[in-house]
C-alpha positions as CSV (number, residue, x, y, z in Angstrom):
1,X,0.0,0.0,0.0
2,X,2.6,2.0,1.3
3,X,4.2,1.9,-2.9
4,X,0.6,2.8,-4.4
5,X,0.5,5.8,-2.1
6,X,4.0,7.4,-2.7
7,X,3.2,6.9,-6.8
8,X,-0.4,9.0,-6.2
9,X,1.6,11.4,-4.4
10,X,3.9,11.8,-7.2
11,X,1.3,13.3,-9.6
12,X,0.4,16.6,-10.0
13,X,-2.9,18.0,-8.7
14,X,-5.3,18.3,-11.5
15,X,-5.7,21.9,-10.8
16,X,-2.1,22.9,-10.3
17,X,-2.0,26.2,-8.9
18,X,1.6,28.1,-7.4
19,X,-0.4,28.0,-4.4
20,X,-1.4,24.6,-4.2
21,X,1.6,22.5,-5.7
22,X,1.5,19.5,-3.9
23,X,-1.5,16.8,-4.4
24,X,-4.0,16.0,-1.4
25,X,-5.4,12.6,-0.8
26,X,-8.4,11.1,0.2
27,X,-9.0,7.0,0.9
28,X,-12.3,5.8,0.7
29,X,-12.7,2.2,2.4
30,X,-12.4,-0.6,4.9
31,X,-9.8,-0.9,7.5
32,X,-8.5,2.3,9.2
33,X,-5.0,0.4,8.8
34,X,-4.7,2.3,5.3
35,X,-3.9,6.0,7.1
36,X,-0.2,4.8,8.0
37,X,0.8,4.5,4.8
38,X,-0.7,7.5,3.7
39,X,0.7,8.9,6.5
40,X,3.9,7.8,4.8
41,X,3.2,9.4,1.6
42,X,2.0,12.6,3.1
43,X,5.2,13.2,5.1
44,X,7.5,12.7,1.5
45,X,4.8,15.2,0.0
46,X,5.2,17.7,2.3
47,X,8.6,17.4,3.6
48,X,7.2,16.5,7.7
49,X,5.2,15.6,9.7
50,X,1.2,16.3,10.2
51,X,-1.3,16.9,12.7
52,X,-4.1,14.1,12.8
53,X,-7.5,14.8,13.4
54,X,-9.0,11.8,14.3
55,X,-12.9,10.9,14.6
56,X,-13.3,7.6,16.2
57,X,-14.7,5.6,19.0
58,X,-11.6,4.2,19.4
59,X,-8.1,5.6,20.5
60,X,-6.4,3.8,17.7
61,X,-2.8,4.4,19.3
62,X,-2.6,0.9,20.9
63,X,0.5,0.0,21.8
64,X,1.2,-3.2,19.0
65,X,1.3,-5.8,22.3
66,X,-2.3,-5.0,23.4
67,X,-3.1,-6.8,20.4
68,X,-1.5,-10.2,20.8
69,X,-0.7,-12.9,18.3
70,X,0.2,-16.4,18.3
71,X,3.0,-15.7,15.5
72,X,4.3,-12.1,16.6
73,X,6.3,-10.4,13.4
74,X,6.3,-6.7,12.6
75,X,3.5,-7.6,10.6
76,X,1.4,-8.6,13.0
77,X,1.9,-5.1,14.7
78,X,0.7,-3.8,12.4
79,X,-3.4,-3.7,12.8
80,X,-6.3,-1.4,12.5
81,X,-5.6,-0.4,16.0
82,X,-1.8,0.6,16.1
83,X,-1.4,2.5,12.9
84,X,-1.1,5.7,14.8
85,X,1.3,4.7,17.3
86,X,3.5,3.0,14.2
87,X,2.9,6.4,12.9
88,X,4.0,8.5,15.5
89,X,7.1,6.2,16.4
90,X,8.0,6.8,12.5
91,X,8.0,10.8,13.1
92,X,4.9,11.0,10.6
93,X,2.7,12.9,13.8
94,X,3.2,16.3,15.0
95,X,3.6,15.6,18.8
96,X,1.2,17.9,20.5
97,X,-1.0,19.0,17.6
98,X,-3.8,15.9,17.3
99,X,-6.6,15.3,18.3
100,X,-9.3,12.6,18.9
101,X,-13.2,13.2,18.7
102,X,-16.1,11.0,19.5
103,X,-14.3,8.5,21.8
104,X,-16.3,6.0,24.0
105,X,-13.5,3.0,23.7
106,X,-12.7,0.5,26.6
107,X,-9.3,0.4,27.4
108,X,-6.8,-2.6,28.6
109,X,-5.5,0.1,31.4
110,X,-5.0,3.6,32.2
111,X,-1.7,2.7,30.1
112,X,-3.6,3.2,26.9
113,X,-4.6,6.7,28.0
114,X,-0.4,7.3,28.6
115,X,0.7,6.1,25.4
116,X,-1.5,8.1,23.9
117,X,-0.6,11.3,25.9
118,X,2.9,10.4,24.6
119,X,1.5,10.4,20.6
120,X,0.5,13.7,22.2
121,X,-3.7,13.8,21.0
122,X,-5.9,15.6,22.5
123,X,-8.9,13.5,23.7
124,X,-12.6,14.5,23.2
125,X,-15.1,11.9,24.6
126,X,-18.4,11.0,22.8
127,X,-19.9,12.3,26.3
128,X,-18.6,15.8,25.7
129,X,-21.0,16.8,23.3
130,X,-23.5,16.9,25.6
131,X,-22.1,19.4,27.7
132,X,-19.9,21.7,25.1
133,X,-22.4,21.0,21.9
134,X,-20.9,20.8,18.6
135,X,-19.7,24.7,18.3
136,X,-17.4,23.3,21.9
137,X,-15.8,20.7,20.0
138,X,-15.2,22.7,17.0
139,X,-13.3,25.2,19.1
140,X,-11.7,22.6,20.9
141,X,-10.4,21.6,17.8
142,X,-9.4,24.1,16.7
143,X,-7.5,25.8,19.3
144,X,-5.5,22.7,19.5
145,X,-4.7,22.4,15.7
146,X,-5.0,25.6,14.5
147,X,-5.6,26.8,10.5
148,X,-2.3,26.6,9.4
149,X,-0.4,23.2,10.1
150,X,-1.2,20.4,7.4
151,X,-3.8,17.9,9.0
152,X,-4.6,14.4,8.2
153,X,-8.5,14.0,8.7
154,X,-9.0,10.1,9.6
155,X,-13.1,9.4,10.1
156,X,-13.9,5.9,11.2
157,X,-17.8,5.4,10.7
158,X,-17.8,3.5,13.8
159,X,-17.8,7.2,15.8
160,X,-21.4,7.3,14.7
161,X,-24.0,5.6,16.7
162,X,-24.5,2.1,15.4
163,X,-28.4,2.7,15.6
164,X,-27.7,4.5,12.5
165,X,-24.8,3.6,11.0
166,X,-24.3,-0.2,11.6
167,X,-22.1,-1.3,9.3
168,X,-19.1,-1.5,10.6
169,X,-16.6,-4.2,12.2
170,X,-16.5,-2.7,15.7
171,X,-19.5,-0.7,16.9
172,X,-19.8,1.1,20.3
173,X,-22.9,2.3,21.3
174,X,-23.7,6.2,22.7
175,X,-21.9,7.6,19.3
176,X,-22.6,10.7,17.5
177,X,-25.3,11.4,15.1
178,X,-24.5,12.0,11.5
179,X,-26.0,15.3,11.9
180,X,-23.1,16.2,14.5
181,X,-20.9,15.1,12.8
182,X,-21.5,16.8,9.4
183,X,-22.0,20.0,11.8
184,X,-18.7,19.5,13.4
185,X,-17.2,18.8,9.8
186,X,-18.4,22.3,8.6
187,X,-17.1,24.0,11.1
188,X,-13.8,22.9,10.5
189,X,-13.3,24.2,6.8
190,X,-10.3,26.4,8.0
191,X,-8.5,23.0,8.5
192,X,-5.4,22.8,6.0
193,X,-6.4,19.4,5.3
194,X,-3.9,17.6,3.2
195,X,-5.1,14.1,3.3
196,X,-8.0,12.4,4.5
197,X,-10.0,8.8,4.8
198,X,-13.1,7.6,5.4
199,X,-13.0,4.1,6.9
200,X,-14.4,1.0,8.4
201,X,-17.1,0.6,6.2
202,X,-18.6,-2.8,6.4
203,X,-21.2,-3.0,3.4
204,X,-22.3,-6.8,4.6
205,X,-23.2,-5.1,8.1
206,X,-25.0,-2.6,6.6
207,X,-28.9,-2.6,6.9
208,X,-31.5,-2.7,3.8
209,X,-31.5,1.3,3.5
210,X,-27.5,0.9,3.1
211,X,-27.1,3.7,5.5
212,X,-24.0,3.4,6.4
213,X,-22.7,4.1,3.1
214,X,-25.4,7.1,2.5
215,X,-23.7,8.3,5.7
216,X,-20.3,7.6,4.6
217,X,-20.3,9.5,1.1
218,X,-22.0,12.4,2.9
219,X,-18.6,12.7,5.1
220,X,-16.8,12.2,2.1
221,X,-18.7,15.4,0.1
222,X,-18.1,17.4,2.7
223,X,-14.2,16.9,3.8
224,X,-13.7,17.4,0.0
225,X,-16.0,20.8,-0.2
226,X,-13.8,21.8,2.6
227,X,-10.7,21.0,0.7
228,X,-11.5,22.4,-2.6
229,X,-13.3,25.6,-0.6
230,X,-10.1,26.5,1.1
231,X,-8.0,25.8,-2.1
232,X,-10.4,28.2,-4.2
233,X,-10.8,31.0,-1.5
234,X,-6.6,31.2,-1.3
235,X,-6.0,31.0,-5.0
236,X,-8.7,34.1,-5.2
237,X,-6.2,35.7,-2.8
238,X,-3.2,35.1,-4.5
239,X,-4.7,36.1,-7.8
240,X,-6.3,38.8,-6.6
241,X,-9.8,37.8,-7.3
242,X,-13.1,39.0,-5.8
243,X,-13.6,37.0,-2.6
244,X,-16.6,34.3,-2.2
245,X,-19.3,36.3,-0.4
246,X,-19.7,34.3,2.8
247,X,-22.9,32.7,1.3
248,X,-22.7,28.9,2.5
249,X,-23.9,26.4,0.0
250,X,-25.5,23.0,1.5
251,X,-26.2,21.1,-1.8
């Protein structure tokens, strides 16, 4: 995967703009295992690390040994729950500049919360919502991230609530609703998002309605609006055209 990644990073954007050299990328798909090595790609792209904005019920930064195999190889530490600690041991994370959102995971120990403090995320519970709303966790996200550094944006369906998006491999119940979650999502469009995936999908869990995947390709519409919005607004800068007028546009 890791191969496939660094040759879609070697292309040039289809619009290619002096302000906007470099291509973005967005995965579409299954297991959440697929942000490490575009992880990889995006630190060759851009020369560094990135921040990692992560929606999730899970933590994801699992030390490899809390996932134990019968035949441990460096293979087998490699899973859908310890990309992000491969990640940041690779230098592909900006230490101090992540964040989680939506979390309601059980934990092996309070040793998961450490190693992840280490990865330095910020944590945002599922619970929070209640009490800060979705304009809270926007800010909260933002203060911690910022407009400027490049940000990975990693959405695992499973941090919506499985009553209405079920399939996936590893629901928790008390998740978000879709509807906070596309809030949150536009209220983030000052994100420099480089990359992005939308994961975890599980079409054979998926109910007669299919949606999960309705769901899904809404978060998809939306993280790319925000990319391409951001991209246009700057390149009007730069050029010296007339600004958007602040209108939003929902369809």
């Amino acid at each position: 995967m890791t191969a496939a990644f660094f040759q879609l990073g070697s292309r040039l954007p289809a619009l290619h703009h002096s302000t906007y050299p470099k291509p973005k990328l967005i995965t579409l798909g299954g297991d959440h295992s697929v942000a490490l090595p575009a992880l990889r790609a995006l630190n060759k792209i851009y020369g560094g690390p990135v921040a990692v904005l992560h929606f999730d019920a899970h933590l994801d930064t699992w030390h490899p040994s809390k996932y134990p195999s019968a035949w441990s190889s460096p293979q087998s530490d490699f899973t859908h729950g310890s990309m992000f600690w491969i990640a940041s041991n690779e230098g592909l994370i900006i230490n101090g500049s992540s964040a989680h959102a939506g979390l309601r995971t059980r934990l092996s120990g309070w040793e998961d919360f450490e190693d992840d403090e280490r990865q330095g995320f910020l944590r945002i519970a599922a619970d929070d919502i209640d009490d800060i709303g979705t304009k809270g966790v926007v800010e909260a996200i933002l203060k911690r991230i910022g407009s400027e550094l490049p940000v990975y944006l990693s959405l695992d369906i499973d941090v919506i609530d499985p009553g209405l998006c079920p399939g996936t491999g590893t629901p928790e119940a008390g998740g978000w609703t879709s509807r906070e979650v596309i809030r949150i999502l536009r209220g983030l469009e000052s994100l420099n998002l480089v990359g992005a995936d939308i994961v975890e999908v599980a079409p054979a869990y998926d109910g007669v309605g299919e949606q999960t995947a309705l769901v899904a390709a809404q978060v998809g519409y939306e993280i790319l609006t925000s990319m391409v919005g951001r991209g246009v607004a700057e390149i009007e800068k730069a050029d010296g055209s007339a600004a958007h007028d602040g209108r939003k546009d929902e369809l």
